[in-house]
C-alpha positions in Angstrom: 162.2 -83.5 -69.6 161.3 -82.2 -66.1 161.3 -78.6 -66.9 159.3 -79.4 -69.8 156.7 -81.5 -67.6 156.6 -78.4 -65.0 155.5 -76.6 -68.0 153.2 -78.0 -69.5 150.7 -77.5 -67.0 150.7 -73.9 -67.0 150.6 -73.8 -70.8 147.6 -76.3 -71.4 144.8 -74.0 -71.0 145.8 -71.9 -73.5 144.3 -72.9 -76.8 146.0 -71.2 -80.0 143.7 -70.8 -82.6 145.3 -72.0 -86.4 146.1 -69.4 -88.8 145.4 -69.7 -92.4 148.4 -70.7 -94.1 148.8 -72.0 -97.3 147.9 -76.0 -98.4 148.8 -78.2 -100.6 146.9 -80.4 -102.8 144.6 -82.7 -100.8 144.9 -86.8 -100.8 141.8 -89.1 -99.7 142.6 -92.5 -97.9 139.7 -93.3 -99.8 139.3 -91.6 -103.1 136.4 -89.0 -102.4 137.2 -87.0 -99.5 136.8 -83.0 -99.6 138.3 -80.2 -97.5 134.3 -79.3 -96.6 134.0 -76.0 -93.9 131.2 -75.7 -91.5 130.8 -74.1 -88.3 132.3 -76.6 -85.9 130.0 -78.9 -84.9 130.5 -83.0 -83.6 126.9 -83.5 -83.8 127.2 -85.7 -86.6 129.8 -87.7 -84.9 134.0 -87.7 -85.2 136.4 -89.7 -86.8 139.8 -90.1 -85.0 142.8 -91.3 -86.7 146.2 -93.0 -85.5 149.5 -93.6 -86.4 151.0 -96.6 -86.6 152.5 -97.6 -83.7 151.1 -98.6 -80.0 151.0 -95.2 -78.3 149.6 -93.2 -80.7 146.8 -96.2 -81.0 146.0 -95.7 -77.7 145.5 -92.6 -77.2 142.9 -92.8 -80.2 141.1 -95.3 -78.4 141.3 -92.8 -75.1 139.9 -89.9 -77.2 137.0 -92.2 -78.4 136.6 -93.1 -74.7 136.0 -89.6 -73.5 134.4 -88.1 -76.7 131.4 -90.8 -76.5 131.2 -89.6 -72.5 130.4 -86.7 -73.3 127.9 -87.4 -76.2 129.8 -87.3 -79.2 129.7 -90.5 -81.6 133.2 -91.2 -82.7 134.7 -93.7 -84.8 138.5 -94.9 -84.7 141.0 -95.5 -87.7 144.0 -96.8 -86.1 147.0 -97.6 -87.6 146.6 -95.6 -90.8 150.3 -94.7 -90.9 152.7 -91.6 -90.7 151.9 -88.0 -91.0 152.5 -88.5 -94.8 149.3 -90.0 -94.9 147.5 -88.4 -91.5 148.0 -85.1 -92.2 146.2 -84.9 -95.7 143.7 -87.6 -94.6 142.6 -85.0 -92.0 142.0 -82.0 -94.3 140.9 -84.1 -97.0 137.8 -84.9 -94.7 139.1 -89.1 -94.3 139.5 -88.4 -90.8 138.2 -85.5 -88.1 140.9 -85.7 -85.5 144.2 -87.6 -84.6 146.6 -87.7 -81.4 149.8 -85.6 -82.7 153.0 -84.4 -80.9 153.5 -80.8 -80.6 157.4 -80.6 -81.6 157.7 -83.3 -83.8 154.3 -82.2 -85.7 156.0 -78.4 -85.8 159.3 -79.6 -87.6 156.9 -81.6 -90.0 155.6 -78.2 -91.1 158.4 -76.6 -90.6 161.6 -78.2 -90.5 163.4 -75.1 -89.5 161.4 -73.8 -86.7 163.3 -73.1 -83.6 160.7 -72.4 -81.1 161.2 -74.9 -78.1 159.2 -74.3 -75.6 155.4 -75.9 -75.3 153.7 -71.9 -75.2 156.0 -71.0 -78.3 155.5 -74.2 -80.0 151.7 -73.9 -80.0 152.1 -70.7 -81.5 154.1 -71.9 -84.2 152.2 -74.5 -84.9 149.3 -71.9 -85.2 151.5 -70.4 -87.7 152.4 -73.4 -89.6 149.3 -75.6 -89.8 147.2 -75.5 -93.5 144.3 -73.5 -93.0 140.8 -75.5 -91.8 143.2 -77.3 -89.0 143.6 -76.6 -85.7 145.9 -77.9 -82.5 144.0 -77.9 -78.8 145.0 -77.2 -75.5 148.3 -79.6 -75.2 148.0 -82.2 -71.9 150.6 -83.1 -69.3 151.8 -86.2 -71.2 154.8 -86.0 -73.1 156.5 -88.8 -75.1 160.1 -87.7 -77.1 162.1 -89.0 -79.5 165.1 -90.4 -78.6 168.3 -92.2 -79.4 168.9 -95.2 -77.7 172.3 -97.4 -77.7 173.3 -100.3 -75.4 175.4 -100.3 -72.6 177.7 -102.0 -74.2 178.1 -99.7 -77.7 177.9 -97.0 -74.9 181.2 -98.4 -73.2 183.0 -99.8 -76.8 182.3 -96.5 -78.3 182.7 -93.5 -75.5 179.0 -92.9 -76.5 177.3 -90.5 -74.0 175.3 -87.8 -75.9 174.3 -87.4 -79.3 177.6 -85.2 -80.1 179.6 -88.0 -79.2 178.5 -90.1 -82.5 180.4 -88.0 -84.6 183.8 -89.6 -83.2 182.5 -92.8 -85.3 181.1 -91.5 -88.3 181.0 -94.0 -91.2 181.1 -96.7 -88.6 177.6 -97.0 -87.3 174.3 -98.8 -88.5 171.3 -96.3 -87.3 167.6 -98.2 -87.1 164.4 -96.3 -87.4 161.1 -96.2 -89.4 161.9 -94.8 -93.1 160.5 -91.2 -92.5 163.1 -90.7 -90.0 165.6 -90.7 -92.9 164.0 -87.5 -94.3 163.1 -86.0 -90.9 165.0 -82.6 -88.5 164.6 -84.8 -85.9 166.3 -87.9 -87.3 169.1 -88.0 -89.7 169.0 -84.8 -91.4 168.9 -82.9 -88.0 172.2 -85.5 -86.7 174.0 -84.4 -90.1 173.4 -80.8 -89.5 173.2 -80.3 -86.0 175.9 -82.4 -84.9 177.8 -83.6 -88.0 176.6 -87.4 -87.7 177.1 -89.5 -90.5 176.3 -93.1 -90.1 177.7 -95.9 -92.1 174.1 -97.2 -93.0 170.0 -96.5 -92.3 168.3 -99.3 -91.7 164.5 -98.6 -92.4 162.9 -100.4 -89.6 159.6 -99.4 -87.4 158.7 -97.1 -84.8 160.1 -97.9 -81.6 158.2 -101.6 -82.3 159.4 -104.7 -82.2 162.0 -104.4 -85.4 164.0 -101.7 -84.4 164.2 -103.1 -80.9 165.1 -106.6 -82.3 168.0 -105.4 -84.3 169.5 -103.4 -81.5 169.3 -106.3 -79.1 170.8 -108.5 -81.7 173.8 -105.6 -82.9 172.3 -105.6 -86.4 172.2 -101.9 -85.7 174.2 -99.4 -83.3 171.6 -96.5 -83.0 168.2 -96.6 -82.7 165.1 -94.4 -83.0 162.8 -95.2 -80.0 160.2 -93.2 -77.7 160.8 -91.8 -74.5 157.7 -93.9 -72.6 158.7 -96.8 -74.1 159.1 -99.5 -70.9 162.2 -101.6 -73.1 164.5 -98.6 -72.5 164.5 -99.4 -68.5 164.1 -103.0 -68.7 166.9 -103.9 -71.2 169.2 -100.9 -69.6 169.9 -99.2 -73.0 171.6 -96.0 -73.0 169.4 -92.9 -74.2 172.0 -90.5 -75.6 171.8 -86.8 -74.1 170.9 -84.1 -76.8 173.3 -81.2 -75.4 172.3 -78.9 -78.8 168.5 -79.7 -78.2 167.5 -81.1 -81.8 164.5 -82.6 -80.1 161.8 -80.4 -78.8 159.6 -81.0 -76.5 156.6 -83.6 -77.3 153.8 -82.8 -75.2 150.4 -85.2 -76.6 148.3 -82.3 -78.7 145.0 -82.9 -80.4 145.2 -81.5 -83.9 141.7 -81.8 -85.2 140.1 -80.4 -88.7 138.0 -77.0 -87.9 135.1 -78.3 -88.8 134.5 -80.6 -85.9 135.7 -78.3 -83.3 133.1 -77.3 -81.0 133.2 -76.8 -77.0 131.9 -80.7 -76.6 135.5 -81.7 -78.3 137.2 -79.4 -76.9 136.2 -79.8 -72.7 136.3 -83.1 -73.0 140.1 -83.5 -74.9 141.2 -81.0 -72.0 139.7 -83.0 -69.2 141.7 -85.9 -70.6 144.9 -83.7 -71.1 144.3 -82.4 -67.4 144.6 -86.2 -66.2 146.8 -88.4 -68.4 150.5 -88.2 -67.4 153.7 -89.0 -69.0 153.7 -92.0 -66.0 150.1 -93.3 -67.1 150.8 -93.2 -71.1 154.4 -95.1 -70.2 152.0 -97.9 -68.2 149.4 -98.2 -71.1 152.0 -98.9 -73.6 153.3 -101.5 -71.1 150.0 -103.4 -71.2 149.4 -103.2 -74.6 153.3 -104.4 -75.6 154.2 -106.7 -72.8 151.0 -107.8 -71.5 149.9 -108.1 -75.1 146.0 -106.6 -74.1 144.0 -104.5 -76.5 144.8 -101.2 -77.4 140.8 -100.2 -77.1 140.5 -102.3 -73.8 143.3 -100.3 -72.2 142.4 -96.9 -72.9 138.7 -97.6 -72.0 139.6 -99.3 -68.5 141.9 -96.2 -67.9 139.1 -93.9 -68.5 136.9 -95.7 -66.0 139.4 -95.9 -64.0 140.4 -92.0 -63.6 136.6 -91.1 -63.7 136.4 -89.7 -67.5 134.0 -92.4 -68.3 131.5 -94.2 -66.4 
């Protein structure tokens, strides 16, 4: 996580342009979109996307903030769903841009990638995205997956890293949302990395309020949370160590549709990226969870606050 941090600043002014690669067939949340080219140009405004859960909301709302700063009309769609549906709502023209996650986006696309760190992960997502999309300059922010257990399944079980499950396969109840079933970084990378096999999945939500319930109540063992998720601290769970490394690194990566790509988006998503830190996101999520404020309040009054709005 530190080394990663480090990192990251030295690697987030170097945009990657995509390469064309081959896409599939294209889905509309609506029923009409088109993969449409053009030059690159905002002028005609830019619709952001998010996934469903409260980070990922957020930082919609905080690209919105900075967009409209700079002079670019935007309009949010939060809490559309998983990449199942993001990904071809973005080159089906639904949507113009979304807040992704540079590993967990790369082993979407390519489940088998091995490239680890942030510079060689940019590049392979250059690689692996479907041609008329594009990932920009990555920020300091990250936010990983990771597997969380509580003290007292720590202590009961010997549990201390991710290889330790496999002492109790068949005997433990994992919690996460469904696609995690499916997903490198989830079950299928537990099975084949480390030879995890749990006695049930429980298809849950991500790192929200269900997952979290169950593992405070012991309906589940294992479960599937967020790195800058303030619960982890305050309830004292154990976040199992990952000595193989399934999960890469997760810096915060605009991945936004060619089209809508011009050097307005672009300055002001890497003015944001140059500010927002893992520390801030982890704060914002508090607010919106805990202190129960809106998700478009809190990224607005953030962006006043660090002087990316006025």
């Amino acid at each position: 996580m530190n080394r990663r941090t480090l990192l990251g600043g030295l690697f987030a002014a170097a945009s990657v342009p995509a390469l064309a690669a081959c896409s599939s067939g294209i889905t509309s949340l609506d029923g009409g979109g088109s993969a449409g080219g053009g030059g690159g140009s905002s002028k005609d405004g830019v619709t952001i996307g998010t996934a469903n859960f409260t980070e990922n909301q957020v930082l919609g709302f905080l690209y919105a903030a900075v967009l409209e700063a700079a002079g670019v009309k935007t309009k949010v769609r939060p809490n559309l769903g998983t990449r199942e549906i993001l990904i071809p709502a973005l080159k089906g023209g639904d949507i113009d841009l979304l807040p992704e996650y540079q590993g967990a986006l790369l082993h979407y696309l390519s489940p088998k990638a091995e490239a680890t760190e942030e510079g060689e992960m940019q590049n392979a997502l250059a690689m692996a995205l479907p041609a008329g999309l594009q990932v920009l300059p990555y920020g300091m922010a990250e936010d990983s997956d990771a597997f969380v257990v509580t003290r007292e399944t720590a202590d009961k079980y010997g549990l201390a890293s991710l290889a330790d499950l496999k002492k109790q396969n068949g005997n433990l109840v994992i919690g996460a949302a469904p696609e995690v079933k499916k997903r490198e970084v989830g079950a299928v990378g537990l099975k084949d990395v480390y030879g995890v096999e749990f006695k049930e999945f429980k298809s849950l939500d991500s790192s929200g309020p269900l997952v979290k319930g169950a593992l405070k109540k012991g309906d589940v063992d294992v479960a599937n949370l967020f790195t800058t998720d303030t619960d982890i601290v305050a309830n004292k769970w154990v976040v199992l160590t990952d000595p193989k490394n399934l999960i890469p690194g997760q810096h915060i990566v605009p991945l936004i549709a060619d089209r809508k790509a011009d050097s307005t988006v672009r300055k002001a998503l890497a003015e944001l990226g140059n500010v927002l830190t893992t520390t801030d996101l982890t704060e914002l999520n508090r607010q919106v969870d805990k202190d129960k404020k809106d998700p478009e309040d809190v990224a607005n009054a953030y962006a006043k606050e660090k002087g990316l709005t006025k």
